[in-house]
C-alpha positions in Angstrom: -31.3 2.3 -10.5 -30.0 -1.3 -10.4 -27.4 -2.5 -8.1 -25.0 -5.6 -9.0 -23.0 -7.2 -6.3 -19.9 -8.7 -7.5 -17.9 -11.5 -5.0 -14.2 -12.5 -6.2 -12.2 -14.9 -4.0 -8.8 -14.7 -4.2 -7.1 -15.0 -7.8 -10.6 -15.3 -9.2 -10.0 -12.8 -11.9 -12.2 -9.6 -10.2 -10.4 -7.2 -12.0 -10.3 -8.4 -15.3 -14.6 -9.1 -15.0 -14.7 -5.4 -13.8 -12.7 -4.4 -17.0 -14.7 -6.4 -19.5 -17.9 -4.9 -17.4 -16.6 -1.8 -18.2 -15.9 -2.0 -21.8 -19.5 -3.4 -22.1 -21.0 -0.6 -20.6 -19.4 2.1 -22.7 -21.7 1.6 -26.0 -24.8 1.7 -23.5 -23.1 5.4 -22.3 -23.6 6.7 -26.0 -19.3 6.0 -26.2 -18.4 8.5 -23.5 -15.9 7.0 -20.8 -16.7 10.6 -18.8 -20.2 9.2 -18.1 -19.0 5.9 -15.8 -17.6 6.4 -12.9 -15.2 4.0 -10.6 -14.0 4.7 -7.5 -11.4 2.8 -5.3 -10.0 3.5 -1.6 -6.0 3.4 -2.9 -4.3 5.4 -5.5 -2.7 2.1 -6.1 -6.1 0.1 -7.5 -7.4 3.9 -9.5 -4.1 3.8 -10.9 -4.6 0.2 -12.2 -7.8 1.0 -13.4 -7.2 3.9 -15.4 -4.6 2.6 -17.1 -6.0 -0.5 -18.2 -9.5 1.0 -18.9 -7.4 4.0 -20.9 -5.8 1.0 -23.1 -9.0 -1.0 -23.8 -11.2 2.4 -24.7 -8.4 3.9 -26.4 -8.4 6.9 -24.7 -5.9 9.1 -23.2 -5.1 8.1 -19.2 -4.8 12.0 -17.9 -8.7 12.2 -19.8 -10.0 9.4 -17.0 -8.1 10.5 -13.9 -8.3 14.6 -14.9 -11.9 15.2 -16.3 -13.5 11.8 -15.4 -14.4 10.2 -12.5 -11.7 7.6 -12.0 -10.8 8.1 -8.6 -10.5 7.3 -4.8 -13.4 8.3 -3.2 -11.8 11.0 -0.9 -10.7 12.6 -4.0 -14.4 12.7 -5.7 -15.5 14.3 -2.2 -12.9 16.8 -2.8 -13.6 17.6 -6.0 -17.4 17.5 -5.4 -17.0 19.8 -2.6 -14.5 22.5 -4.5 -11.7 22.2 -1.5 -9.2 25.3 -1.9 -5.7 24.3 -2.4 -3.8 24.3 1.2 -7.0 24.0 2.7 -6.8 20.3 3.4 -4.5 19.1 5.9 -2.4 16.2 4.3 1.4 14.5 4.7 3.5 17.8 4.2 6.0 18.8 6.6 4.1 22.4 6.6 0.9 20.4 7.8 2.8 17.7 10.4 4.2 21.4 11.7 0.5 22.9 11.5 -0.7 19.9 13.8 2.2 19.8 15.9 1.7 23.6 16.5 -2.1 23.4 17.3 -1.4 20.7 19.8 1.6 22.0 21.3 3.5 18.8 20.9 5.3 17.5 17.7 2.7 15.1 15.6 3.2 13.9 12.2 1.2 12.1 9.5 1.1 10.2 6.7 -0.5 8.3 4.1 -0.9 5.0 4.5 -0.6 3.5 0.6 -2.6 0.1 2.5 -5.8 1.9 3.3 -5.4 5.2 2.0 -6.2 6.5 5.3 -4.1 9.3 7.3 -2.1 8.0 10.2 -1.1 10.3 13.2 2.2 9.7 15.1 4.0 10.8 18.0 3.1 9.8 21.4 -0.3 10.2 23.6 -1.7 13.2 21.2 -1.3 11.0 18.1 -2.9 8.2 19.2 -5.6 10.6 20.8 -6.5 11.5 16.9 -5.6 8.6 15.8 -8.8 7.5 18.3 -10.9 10.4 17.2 -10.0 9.5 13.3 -11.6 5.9 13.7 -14.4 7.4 16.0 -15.4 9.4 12.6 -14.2 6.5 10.3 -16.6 3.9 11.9 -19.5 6.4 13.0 -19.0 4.9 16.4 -18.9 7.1 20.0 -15.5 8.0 20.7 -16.0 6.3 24.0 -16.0 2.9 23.1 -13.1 3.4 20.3 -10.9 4.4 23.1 -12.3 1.7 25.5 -11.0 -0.9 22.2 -8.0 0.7 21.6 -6.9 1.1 25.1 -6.7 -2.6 24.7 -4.6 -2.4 22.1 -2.2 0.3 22.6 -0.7 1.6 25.7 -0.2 5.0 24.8 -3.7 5.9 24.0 -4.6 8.3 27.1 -7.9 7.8 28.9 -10.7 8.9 27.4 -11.1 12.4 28.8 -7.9 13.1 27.8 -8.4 11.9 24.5 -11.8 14.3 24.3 -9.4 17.6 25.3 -6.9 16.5 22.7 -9.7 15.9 20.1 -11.3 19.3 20.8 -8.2 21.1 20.7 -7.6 19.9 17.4 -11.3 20.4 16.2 -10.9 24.1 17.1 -7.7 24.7 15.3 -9.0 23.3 12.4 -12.5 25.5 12.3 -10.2 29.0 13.3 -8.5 28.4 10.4 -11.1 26.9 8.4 -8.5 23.9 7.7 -9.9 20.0 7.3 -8.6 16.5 7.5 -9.6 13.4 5.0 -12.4 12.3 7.5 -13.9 15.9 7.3 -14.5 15.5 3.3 -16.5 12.7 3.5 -18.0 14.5 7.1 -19.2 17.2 4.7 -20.0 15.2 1.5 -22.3 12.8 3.7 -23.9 15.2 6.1 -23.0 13.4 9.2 -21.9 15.8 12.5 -19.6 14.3 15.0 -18.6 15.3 18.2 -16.1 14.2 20.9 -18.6 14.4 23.4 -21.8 14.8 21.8 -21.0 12.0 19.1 -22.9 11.5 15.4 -25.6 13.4 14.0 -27.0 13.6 10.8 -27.2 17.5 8.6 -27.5 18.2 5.0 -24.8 16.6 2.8 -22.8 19.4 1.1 -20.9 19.8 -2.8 -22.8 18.5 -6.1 -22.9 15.4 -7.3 -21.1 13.8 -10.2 -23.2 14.3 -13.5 -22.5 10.1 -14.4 -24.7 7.3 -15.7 -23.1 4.1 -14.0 -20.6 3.7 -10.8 -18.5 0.8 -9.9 -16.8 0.2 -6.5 -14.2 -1.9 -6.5 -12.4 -3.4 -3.3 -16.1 -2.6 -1.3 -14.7 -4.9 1.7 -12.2 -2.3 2.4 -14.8 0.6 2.8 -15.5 2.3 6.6 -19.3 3.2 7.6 -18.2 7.0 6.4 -16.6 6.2 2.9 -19.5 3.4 2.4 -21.8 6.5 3.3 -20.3 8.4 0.4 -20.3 6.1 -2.2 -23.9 5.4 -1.1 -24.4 9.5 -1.1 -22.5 9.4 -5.0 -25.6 6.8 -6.4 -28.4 9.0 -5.6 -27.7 11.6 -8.6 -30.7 11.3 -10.9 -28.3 10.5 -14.0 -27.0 7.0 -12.3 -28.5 4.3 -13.8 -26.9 1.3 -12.4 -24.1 0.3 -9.8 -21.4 -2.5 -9.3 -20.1 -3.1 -5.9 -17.0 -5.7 -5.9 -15.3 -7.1 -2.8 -14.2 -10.0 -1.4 -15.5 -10.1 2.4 -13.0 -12.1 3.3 -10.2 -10.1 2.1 -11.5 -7.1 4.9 -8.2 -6.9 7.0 -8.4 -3.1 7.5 -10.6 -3.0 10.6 -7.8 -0.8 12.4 -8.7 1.9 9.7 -12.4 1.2 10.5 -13.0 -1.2 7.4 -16.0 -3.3 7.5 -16.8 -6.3 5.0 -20.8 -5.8 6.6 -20.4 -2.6 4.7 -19.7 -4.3 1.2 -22.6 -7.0 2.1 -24.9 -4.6 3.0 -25.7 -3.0 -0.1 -29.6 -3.7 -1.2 -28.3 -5.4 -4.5 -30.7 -6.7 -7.5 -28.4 -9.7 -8.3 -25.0 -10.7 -6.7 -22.5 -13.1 -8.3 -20.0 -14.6 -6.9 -16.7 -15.5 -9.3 -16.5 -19.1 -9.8 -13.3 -20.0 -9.4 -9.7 -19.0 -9.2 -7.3 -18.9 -11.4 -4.3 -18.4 -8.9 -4.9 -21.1 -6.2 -4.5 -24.8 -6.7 -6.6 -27.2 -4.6 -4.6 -27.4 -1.5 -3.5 -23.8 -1.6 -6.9 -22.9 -1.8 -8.2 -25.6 0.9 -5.8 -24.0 3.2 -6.9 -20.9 2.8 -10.6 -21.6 3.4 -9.3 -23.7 7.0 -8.3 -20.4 8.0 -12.3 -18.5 7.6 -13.7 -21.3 8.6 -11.6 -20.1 12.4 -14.0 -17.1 12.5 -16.6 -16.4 15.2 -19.3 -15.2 12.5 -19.5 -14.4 9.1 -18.0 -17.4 7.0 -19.9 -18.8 4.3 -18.8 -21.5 1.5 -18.6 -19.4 -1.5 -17.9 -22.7 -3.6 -14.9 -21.3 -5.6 -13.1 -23.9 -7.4 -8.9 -23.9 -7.2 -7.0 -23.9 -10.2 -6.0 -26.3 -12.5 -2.6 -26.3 -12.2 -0.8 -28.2 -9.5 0.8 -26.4 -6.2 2.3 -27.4 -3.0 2.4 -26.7 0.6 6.0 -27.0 2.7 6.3 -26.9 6.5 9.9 -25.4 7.3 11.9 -23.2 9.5 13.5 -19.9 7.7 16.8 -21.6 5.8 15.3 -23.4 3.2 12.6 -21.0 1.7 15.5 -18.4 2.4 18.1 -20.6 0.3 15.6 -21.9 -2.5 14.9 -18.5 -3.2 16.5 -16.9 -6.2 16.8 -13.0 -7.4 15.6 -14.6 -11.1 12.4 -16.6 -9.8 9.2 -15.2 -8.6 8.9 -15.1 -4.3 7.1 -13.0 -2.0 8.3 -13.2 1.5 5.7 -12.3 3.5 5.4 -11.4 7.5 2.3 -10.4 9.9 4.3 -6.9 11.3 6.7 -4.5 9.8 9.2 -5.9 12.5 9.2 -9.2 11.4 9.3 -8.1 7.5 12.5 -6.1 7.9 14.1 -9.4 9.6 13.0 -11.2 7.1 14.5 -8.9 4.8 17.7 -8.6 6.7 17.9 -12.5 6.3 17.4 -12.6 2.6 20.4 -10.3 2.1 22.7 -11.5 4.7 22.2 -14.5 2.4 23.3 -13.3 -0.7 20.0 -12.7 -2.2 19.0 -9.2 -3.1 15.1 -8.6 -2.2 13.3 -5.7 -2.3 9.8 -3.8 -0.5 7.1 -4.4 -2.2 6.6 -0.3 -2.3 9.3 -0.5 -4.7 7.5 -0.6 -8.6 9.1 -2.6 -10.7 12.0 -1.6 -12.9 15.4 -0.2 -12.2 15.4 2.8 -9.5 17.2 5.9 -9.9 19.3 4.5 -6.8 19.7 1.5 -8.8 21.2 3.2 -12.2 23.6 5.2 -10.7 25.0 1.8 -8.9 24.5 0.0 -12.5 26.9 3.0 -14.0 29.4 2.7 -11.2 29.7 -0.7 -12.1 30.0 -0.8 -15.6 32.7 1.5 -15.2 34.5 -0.6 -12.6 33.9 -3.4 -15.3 35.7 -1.0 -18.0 32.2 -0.4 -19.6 30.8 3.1 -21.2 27.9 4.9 -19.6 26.0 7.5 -20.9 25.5 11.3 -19.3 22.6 10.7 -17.9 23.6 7.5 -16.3 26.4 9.0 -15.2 24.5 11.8 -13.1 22.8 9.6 -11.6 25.9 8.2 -10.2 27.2 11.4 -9.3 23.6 11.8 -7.1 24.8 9.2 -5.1 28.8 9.6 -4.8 29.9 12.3 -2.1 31.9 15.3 -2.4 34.6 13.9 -0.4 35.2 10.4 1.5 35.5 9.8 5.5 38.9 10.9 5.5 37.9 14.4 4.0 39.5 12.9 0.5 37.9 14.9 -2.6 36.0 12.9 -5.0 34.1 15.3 -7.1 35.0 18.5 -8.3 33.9 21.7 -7.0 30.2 22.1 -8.0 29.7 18.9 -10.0 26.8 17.4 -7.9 25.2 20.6 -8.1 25.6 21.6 -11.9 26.9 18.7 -14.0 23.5 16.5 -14.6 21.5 19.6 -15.0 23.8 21.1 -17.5 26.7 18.6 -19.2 24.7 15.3 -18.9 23.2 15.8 -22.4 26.9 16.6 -23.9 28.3 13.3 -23.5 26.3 10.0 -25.3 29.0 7.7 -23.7 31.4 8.2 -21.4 34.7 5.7 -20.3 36.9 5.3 -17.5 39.3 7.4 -19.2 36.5 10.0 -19.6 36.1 10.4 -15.7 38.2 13.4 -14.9 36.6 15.3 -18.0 33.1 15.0 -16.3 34.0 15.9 -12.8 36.2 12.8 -10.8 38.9 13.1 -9.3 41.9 11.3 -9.8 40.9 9.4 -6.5 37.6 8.7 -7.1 38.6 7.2 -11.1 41.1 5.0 -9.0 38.4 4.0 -6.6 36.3 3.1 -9.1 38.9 0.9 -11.5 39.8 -0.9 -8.0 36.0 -1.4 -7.1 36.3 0.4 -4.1 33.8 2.8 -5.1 31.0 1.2 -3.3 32.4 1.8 -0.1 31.5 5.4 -0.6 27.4 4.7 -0.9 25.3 3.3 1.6 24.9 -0.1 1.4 27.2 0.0 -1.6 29.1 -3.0 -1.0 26.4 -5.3 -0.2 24.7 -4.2 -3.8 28.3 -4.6 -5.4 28.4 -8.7 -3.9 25.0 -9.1 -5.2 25.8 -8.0 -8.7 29.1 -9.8 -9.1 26.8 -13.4 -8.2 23.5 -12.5 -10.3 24.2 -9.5 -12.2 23.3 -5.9 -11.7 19.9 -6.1 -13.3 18.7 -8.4 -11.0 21.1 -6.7 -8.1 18.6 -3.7 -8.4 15.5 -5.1 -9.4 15.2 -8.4 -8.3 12.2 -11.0 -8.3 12.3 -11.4 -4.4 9.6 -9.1 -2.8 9.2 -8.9 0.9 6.5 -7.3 2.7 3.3 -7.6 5.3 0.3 -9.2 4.8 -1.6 -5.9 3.9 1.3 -4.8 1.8 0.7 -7.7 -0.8 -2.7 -7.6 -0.8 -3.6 -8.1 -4.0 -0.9 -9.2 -5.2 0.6 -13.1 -6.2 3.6 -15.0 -6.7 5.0 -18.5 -7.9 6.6 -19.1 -4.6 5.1 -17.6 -0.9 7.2 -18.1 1.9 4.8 -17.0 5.1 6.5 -16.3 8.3 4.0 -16.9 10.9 5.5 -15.3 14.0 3.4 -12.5 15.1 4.0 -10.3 18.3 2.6 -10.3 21.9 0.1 -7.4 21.2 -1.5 -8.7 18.1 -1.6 -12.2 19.8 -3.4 -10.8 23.1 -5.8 -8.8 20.8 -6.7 -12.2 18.7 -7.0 -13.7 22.1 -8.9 -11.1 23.8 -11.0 -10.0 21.1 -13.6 -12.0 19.0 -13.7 -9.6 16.0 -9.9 -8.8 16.4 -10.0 -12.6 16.0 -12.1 -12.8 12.9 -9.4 -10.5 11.5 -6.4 -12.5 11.9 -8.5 -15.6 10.3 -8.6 -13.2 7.1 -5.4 -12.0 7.9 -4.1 -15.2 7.0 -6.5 -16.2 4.5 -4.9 -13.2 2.8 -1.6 -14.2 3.2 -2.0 -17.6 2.1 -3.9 -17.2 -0.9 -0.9 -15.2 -2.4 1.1 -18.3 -3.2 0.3 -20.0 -7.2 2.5 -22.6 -7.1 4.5 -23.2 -3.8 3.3 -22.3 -0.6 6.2 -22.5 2.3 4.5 -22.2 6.0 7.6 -21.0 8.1 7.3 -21.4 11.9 10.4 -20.5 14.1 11.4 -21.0 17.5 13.7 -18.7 19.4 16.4 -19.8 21.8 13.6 -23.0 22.6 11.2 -20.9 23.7 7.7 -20.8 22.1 7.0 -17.9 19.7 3.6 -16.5 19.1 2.1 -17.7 16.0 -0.6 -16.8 13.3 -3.4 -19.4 13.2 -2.8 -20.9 9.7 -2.2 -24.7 9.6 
């Protein structure tokens, strides 16, 4: 078996080398795309690569993702280990209420899209597993994950406290023979972990993938454990080679227990490193390596060359990035927490300028189209059924003041059963397919966006750029990890951070190296125009990322 280590900077063009890699190997795998396997950590980055490896093999998608091997590793353990549907303990309100019953307080989960990983929430208890899930992530004794985190957070418990709550979960799960994302890659690896007793090493369980060739894309983003399984995945006698691909410097998931040591630390034949980007300019770029070069350990000159195109770098406060910024052009507003991404969200509309969450794909939403309808119709415009039910989604039955808008039973039976009856429907139409005659003079006024949340602020934005753009506009705001991976013309970073993530930078050497490819990340997201925005609060000073 040969292994092939693949380094991509930012922009460098990783994904597209992995794809022509890819359609290179699949003559060498006698033409069968069921043979190669790729795993990723995100259902994002599998989704990408099915679908553009689907396109270039011309093959169906559903073949890759159902009968191949085109998935996030926590799914191949799954698979490989023949879990029972309702066995594994996921997002659901039936398992938050499963969690929340076996611990005696209320708990949820969820997935987070960023890592993939499973995040526990509510109080002492959920920050007790959420311990006890990086404990297991990183292969580490639970004792010094809560020593770290105590640091961090003040609602983790001590650590015997921690140890009951961890136990009590453990034994809920083996009475009723229930298991969590660490325990598939637990089983699939072999490794034993206890609160107390901490890591030991059994027999790995479930059969191996009968494929010739893996690649692993985003490596940097791997824990010890899910490392351990794609290591566990290359031992089948059929594999004949492996590509690891990463960039260690774009590791900024060490609160899920990612390691870029992981990604460097495969025994690889050859290792190339992508030569230069194709999304950075010079100073964009230059910037971006000032920020590794911050780290304690790890940074080496990787030599990447910047793009040919020009690009620019802007020192401001919030206005001016907040003003240039139009729904038409491409921006990215990013931020270091959730908190400060919702201001700056909050900011871009109180503006004028619609912006929406990165989470959000690209198109017109469902929210969006029933808006778009109202509209039209305000605008004396036809609509067709379907667009038209997806208004009716969103109107109420009746207004504040207990006013009837819809008819009896319309929101309930008119999209599923008259939306295909009508091709086109006009304001005179509107009683016919369930208004009233309050609601039809609501929406020839243009008072109808008073009725839906936020309705009025959407209804200013499409009157000044249009409902197209009011619903899917260019402007994308999100966190640092949000965008990963992704690029825009125009980055405006804001570089306030909060008191907890500052003491950790402060207090912490590897929490420190973090931040440093924190903002590596967030620089390098910017092609063209880079805006630095630093902000000051009533004169006093305001924690900052380390960037400039």
């Amino acid at each position: 078996m040969k292994i092939a280590r693949l380094i991509g900077a930012a922009g460098s063009g990783k994904t597209t080398e992995l794809l022509r890699i890819m359609e290179a190997a699949l003559p060498k795998l006698g033409g069968d795309p069921l043979r190669l396997g790729f795993a990723s950590f995100t259902r994002a980055a599998r989704a990408e690569a099915v679908g553009r490896a689907a396109a270039a093999w011309n093959v169906s998608p559903s073949m890759l993702d159902g009968e191949g091997w085109f998935r996030t590793v926590h799914s191949t353990a799954k698979r490989c280990l023949g879990i029972a549907p309702g066995q594994l303990i996921g997002n659901s309100t039936k398992d938050n209420e499963w969690i929340s019953n076996a611990l005696g307080v209320k708990v949820s989960t969820s997935i987070d899209e960023d890592t993939g990983q499973q995040k526990f929430v509510g109080g002492p208890e959920g920050a007790a597993l959420t311990c006890w899930q990086r404990a297991r992530n990183t292969l580490q004794p639970l004792d010094e994950v809560v020593r770290r985190m105590r640091r961090l957070d003040d609602e983790v418990p001590d650590f015997a406290a921690v140890v009951r709550i961890a136990e009590r979960y453990e034994m809920a799960k083996r009475v009723e023979d229930r298991l969590d994302f660490c325990d598939l890659l637990l089983r699939f690896t072999g490794f034993r972990v206890s609160p107390l007793e901490g890591i030991g090493q059994g027999e790995p369980e479930g059969e191996l993938p009968n494929v010739n060739a893996w690649i692993f894309d985003e490596q940097q983003d791997a824990s010890p454990l899910l490392d351990a399984a794609c290591k566990r995945l290359v031992t089948a006698e059929s594999v004949q080679w492996v590509y690891v691909a990463g960039d260690p410097f774009q590791s900024v998931f060490g609160f899920a227990g990612s390691s870029a040591e992981c990604f460097l630390g495969w025994p690889a034949d050859k290792e190339r490193i992508m030569p230069k980007s194709y999304r950075c300019p010079a100073p964009i770029l230059a910037l971006g390596e000032r920020c590794l070069r911050r780290m304690h350990r790890g940074y080496f000159d990787r030599k990447v060359a910047p793009a040919d195109h020009e690009g620019q770098i802007h020192e401001s406060e919030v206005d001016p990035p907040v003003m240039r910024a139009r729904p038409d052009e491409d921006w990215l507003f990013i931020a270091r927490t959730n908190y400060e991404a919702a201001r700056l969200y909050a900011t871009l509309h109180a503006a004028g300028k619609p912006a929406r969450w990165v989470k959000q794909p690209d198109g017109v939403s469902v929210r969006g189209q029933g808006l778009a309808a109202l509209y039209a119709l305000e605008k004396g415009q036809h609509v067709s059924g379907g667009e038209w039910a997806r208004a009716i989604d969103l109107l109420p039955t009746n207004d504040n003041t207990k006013a009837s808008m819809l008819d009896r039973g319309v929101k309930t039976h008119w999209g599923k059963n008259h939306a295909d009856e009508w091709d086109v429907i006009f304001q005179n139409d509107l009683q016919q397919v369930g208004a009233t005659e309050t609601l039809v003079e609501r929406i020839r006024s243009g008072k109808w966006c008073g009725l839906i949340n936020h309705g009025e602020e959407w209804r200013r934005h499409a009157e000044r750029w249009g409902p197209g753009l009011a619903s899917n506009s260019r402007i994308r705001v999100g966190t640092v990890h949000s965008v990963k991976g992704m690029e825009a013309d125009n980055v405006a970073l804001l570089t306030t951070i909060g008191k907890r993530v500052e003491q950790g930078r402060d207090d912490c050497q590897e929490q420190h190296d973090e931040e440093c490819r924190i903002a590596y990340v967030a620089v390098t997201r910017a092609r063209r125009n880079l805006y630095i925005v630093n902000e000051g609060r009533h004169g006093k000073p305001v924690p900052r990322m380390e960037v400039l």
